[in-house]
C-alpha positions as CSV (number, residue, x, y, z in Angstrom):
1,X,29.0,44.9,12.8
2,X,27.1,43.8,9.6
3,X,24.7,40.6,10.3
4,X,25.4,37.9,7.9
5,X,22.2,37.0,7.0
6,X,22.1,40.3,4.9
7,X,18.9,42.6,5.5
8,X,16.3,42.3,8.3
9,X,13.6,40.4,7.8
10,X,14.9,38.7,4.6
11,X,15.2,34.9,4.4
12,X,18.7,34.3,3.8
13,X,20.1,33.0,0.6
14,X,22.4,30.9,-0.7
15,X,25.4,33.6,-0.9
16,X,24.6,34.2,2.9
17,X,25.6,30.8,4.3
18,X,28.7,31.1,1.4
19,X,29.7,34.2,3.1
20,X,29.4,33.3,7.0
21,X,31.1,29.9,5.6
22,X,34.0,31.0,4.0
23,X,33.5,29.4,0.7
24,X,32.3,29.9,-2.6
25,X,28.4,29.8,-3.6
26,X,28.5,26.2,-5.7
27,X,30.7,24.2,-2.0
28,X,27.5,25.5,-0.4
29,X,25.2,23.9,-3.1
30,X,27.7,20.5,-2.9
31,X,27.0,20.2,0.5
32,X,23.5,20.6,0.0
33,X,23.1,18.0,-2.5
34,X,25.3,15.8,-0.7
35,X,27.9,15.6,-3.8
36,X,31.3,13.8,-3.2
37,X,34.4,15.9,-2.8
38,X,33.7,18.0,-0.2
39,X,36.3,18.1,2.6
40,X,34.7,16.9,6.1
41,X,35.7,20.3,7.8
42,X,34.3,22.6,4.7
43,X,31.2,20.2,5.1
44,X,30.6,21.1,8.8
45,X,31.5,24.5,8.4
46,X,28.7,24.7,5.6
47,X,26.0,22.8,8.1
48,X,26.9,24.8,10.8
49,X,25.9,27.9,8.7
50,X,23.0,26.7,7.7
51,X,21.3,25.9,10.7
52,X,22.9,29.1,12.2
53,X,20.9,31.2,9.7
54,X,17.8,29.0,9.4
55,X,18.6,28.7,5.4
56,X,15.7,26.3,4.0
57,X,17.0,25.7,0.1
58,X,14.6,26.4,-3.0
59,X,13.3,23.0,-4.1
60,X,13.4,24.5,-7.7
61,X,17.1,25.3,-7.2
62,X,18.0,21.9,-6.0
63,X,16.0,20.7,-9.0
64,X,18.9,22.5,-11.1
65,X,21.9,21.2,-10.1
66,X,20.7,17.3,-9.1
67,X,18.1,17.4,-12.3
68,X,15.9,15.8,-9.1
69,X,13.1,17.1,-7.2
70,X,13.3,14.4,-4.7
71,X,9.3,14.4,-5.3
72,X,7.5,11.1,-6.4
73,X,4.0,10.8,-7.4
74,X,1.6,8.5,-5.8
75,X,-1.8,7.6,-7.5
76,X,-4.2,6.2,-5.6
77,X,-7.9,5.0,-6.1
78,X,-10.5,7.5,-5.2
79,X,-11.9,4.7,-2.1
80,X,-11.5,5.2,1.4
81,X,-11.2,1.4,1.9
82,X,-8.7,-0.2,4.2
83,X,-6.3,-1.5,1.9
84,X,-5.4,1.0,-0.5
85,X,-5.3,3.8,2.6
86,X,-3.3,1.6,4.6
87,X,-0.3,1.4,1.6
88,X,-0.7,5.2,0.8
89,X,-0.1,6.1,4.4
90,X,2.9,3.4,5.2
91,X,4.4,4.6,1.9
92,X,4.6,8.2,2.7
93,X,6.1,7.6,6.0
94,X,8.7,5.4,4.1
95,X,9.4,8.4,1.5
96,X,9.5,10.5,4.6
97,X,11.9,9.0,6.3
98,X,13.8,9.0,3.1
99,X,13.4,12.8,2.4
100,X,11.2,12.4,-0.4
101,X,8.2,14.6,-0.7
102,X,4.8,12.9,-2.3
103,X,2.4,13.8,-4.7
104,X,-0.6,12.2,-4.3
105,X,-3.6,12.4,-6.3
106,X,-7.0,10.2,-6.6
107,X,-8.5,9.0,-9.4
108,X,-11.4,6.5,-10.1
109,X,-10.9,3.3,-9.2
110,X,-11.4,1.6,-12.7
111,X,-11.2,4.9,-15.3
112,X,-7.7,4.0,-17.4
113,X,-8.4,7.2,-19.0
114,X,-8.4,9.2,-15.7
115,X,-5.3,7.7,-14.8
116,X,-3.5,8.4,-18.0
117,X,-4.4,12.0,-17.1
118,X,-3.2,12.1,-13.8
119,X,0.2,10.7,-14.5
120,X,0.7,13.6,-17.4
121,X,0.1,16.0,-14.4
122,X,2.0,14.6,-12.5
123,X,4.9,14.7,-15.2
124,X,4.7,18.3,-16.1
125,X,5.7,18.8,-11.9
126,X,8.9,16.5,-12.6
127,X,8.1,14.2,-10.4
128,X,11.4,11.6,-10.1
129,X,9.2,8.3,-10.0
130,X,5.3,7.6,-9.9
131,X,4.1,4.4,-8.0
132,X,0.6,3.3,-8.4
133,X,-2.1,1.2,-6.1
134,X,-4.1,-0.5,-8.5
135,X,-7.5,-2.4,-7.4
136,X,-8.6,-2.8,-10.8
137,X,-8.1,-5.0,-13.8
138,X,-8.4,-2.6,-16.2
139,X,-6.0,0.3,-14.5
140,X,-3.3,-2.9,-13.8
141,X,-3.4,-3.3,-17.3
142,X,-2.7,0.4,-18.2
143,X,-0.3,0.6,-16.0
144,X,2.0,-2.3,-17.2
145,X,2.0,-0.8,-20.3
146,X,3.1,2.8,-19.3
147,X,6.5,4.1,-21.2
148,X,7.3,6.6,-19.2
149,X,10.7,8.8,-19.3
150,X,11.1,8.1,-15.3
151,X,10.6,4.9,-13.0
152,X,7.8,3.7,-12.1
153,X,6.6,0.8,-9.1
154,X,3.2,-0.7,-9.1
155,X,1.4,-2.1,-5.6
156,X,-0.9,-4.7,-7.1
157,X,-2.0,-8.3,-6.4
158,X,-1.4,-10.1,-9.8
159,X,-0.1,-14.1,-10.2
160,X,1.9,-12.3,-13.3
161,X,4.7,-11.4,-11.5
162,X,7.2,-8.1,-12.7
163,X,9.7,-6.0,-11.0
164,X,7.9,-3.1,-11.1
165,X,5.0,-4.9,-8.9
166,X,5.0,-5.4,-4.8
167,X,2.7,-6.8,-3.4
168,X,1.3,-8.8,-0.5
169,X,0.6,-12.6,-0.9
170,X,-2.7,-12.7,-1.2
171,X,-3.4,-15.8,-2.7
172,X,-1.3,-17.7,0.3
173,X,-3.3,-15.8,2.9
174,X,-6.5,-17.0,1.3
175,X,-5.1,-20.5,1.8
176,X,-4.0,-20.1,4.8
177,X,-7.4,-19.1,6.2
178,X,-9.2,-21.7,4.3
179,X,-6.7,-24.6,5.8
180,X,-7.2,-23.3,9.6
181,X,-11.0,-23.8,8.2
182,X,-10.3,-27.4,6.7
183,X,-8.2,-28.0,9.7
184,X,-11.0,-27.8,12.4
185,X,-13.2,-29.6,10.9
186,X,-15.0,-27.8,8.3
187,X,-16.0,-29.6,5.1
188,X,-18.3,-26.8,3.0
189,X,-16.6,-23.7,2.8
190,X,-18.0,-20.9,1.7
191,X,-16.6,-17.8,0.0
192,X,-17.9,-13.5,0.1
193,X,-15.6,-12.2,-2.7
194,X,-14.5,-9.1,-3.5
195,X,-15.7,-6.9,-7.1
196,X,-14.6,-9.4,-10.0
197,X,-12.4,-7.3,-11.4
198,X,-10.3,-6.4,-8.4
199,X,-6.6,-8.1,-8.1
200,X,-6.8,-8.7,-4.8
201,X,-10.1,-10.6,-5.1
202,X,-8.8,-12.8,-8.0
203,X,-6.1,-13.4,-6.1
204,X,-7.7,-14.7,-3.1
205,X,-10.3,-16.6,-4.7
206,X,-7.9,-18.1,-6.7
207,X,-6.4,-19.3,-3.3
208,X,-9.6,-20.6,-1.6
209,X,-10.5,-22.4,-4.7
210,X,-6.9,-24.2,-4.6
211,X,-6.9,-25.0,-0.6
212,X,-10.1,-26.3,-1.3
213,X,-9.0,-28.1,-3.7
214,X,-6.3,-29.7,-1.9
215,X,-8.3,-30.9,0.8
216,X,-10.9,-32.2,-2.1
217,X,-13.6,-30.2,-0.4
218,X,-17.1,-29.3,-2.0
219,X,-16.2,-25.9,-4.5
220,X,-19.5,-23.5,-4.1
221,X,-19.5,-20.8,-6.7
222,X,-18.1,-18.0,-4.6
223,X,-20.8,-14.6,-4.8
224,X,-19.4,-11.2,-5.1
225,X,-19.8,-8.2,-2.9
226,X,-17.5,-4.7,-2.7
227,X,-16.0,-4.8,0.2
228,X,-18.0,-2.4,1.7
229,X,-20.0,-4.4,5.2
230,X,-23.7,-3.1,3.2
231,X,-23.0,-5.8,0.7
232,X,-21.7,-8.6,3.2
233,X,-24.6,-7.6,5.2
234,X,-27.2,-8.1,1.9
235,X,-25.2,-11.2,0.9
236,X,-25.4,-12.5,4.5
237,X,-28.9,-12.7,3.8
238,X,-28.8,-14.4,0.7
239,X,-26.2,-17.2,0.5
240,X,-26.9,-20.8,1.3
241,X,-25.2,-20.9,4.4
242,X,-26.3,-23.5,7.0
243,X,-25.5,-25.1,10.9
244,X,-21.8,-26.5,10.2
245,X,-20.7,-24.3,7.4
246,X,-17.9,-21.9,7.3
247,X,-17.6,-18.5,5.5
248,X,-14.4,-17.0,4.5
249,X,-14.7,-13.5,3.7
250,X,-12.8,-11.5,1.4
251,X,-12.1,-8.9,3.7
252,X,-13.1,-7.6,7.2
253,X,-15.5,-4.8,6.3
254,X,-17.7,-7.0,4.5
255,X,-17.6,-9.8,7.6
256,X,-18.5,-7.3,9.5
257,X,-21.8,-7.0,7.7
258,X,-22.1,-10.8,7.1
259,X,-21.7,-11.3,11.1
260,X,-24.9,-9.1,11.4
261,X,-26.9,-10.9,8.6
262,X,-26.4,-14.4,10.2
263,X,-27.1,-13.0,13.9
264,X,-30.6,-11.7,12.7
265,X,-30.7,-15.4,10.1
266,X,-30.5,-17.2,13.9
267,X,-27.2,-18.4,13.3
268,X,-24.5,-18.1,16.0
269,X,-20.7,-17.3,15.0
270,X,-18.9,-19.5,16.0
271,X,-21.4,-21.9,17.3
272,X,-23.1,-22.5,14.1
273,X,-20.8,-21.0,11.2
274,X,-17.3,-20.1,10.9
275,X,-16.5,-17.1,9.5
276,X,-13.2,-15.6,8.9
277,X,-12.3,-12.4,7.5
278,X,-8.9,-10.4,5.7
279,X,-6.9,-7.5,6.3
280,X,-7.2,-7.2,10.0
281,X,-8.7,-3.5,10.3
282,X,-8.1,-2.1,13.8
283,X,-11.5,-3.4,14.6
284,X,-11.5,-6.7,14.2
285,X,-10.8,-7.9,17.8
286,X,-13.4,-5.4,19.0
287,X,-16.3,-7.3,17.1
288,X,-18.8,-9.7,18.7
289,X,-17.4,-12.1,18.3
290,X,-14.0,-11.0,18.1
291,X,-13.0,-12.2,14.3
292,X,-10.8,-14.2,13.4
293,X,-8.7,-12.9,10.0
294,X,-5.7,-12.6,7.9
295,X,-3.3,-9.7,8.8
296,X,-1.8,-7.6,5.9
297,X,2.0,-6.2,6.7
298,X,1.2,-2.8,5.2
299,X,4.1,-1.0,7.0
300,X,6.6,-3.2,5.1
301,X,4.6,-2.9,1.9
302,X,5.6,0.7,2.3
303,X,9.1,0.5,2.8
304,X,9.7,-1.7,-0.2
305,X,8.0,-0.1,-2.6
306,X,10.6,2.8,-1.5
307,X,13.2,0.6,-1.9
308,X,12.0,-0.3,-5.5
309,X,12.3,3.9,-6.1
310,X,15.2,4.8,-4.4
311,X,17.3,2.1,-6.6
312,X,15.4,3.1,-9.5
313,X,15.9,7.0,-9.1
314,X,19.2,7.4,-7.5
315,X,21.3,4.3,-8.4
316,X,19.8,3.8,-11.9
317,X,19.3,0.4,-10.9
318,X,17.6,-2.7,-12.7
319,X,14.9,-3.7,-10.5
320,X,14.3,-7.6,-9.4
321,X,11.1,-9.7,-8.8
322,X,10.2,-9.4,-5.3
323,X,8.7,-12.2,-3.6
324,X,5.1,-11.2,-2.2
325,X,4.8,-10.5,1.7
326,X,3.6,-13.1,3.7
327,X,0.5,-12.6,5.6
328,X,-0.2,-14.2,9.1
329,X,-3.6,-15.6,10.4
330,X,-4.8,-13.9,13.7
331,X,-6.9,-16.7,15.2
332,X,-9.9,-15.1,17.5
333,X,-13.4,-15.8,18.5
334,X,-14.9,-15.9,14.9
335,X,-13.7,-19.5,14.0
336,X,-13.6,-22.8,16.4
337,X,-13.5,-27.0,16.1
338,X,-16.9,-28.5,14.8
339,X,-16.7,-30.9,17.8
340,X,-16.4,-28.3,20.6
């Protein structure tokens, strides 16, 4: 009796799941490609032969027939910071789950030049779409103005809204933690930024200079760090910070450095100062005190941002303006009333 996986120890093919099947070589790639007009039973038979001879299909050959490699791009900053990580890793379980492979390659942070380089890469390897998590100015700017032959989604914090951008609202999360601020009590607010030219910094300084605003609150110049906690920690030593002041924080690795400047300044969080951080990291309730901060939904970041490519790339659809994802304020230990 012949096997029908053809000769031993040879991966089998194509014809070999046509033959066990009972059907012709191109019902076998139908099925494969999950094409219409297929009859149910010739679709189970195929399946059934498939798994029965372990047949894995050539990426390349599927390329052929769909004009797809179901492989999309992803270019990220060359950082390790929370943020950007968190987005790369939700969207590749997203693509995952929608049996998309990723390509994903660094580049410098703020090099428009290195970018335009990786995306030619990455279209001589046919990727179907390219999405990009910008952190600076300079790369947003690039990117917007990008004609490229296939789709292409941008995860960026920018007040100019497009279709091709998702983001988080960062500008209401910066207001909602300066209001819980405002709310118990505090009247000078301060503010450790982010770099100048990152989005997500504009964005959220433009929303603590607003809620301030609002509540016709003393505006303090806000001063710039990284995001790294070395800079909170040096400009934890340097701003004007005093018994009854608050500090809200760009982000949580820089309070993190900021709580340790104050501690060895004499000042007790949250006896004397406030402070309240953003994003959330994993170790934010772990810190002494625990902080309080503004919580980033990452995980749905990363689905819609697959969304965005699977209408662009297999319904040819015209993608719509997303409203930005909420944020929530995680209230801890960090922040209390002035009068307790």
């Amino acid at each position: 009796m012949t096997e029908p996986a053809g000769k031993p120890g040879r991966a089998a093919n194509i014809f070999d799941v046509a033959r066990l099947a009972g059907v012709s070589h191109q019902t076998v790639s139908r099925v494969i490609n999950e094409m219409p007009n297929v009859r149910p039973a010739t679709r189970a038979r195929v399946e059934q032969a498939i798994a029965q001879l372990h047949y894995s299909p050539s990426p390349a050959a599927r390329a052929l027939v769909t004009r797809r490699t179901r492989t999309i791009g992803l270019v990220t900053p060359g950082i390790s910071d929370y943020g950007p990580t968190s987005i790369a890793m939700h969207f590749n379980f997203a693509a995952r789950a929608a049996r998309y492979s990723v390509e994903s390659v660094s580049a410098p942070a703020d090099d428009p030049k290195a970018i335009r380089k990786v995306v030619d890469a990455l279209l001589r390897q046919r990727v179907d779409a390219i999405v990009f998590v910008v952190v600076d100015v300079s790369v947003l700017e690039l990117v917007r103005s990008l004609d490229l032959r296939i789709p292409v989604v941008i995860a960026a914090s920018t007040a100019r809204r497009s279709p091709l951008i998702v983001s988080i609202d960062q500008y209401r999360g910066a207001r909602a933690a300066v209001r819980h601020l405002a709310e118990i009590g505090h009247s000078r607010i301060l503010h450790l930024a982010g770099p100048r030219t990152a989005p997500d910094a504009t964005e959220r300084v433009r929303g603590w200079r607003d809620e301030l605003g609002a509540h016709r609150l003393e505006i303090v110049p806000p001063v710039f760090g990284d995001w790294s906690a070395a800079s909170g920690y040096r400009l934890g030593g340097e701003i004007d910070v005093e018994p009854g002041s608050a500090v809200f924080v760009g982000n949580d690795q820089m309070s993190i450095g900021l709580l340790s400047a104050l501690r060895e300044r004499g000042l007790r969080v949250p006896d004397d100062v406030s402070v309240i951080g953003f994003d959330d990291v994993p170790e934010a309730g772990y810190l002494f005190p625990p902080l309080t901060t503004v919580r980033q939904d990452f995980a749905t970041l990363g689905e819609l941002i697959m969304q965005k490519v699977l209408i662009a790339v297999e319904e040819s659809g015209v993608l719509t303006e997303d409203t930005p994802i909420p944020t929530h304020l995680v209230v801890r230990q960090s922040t209390r009333p002035l009068d307790d």
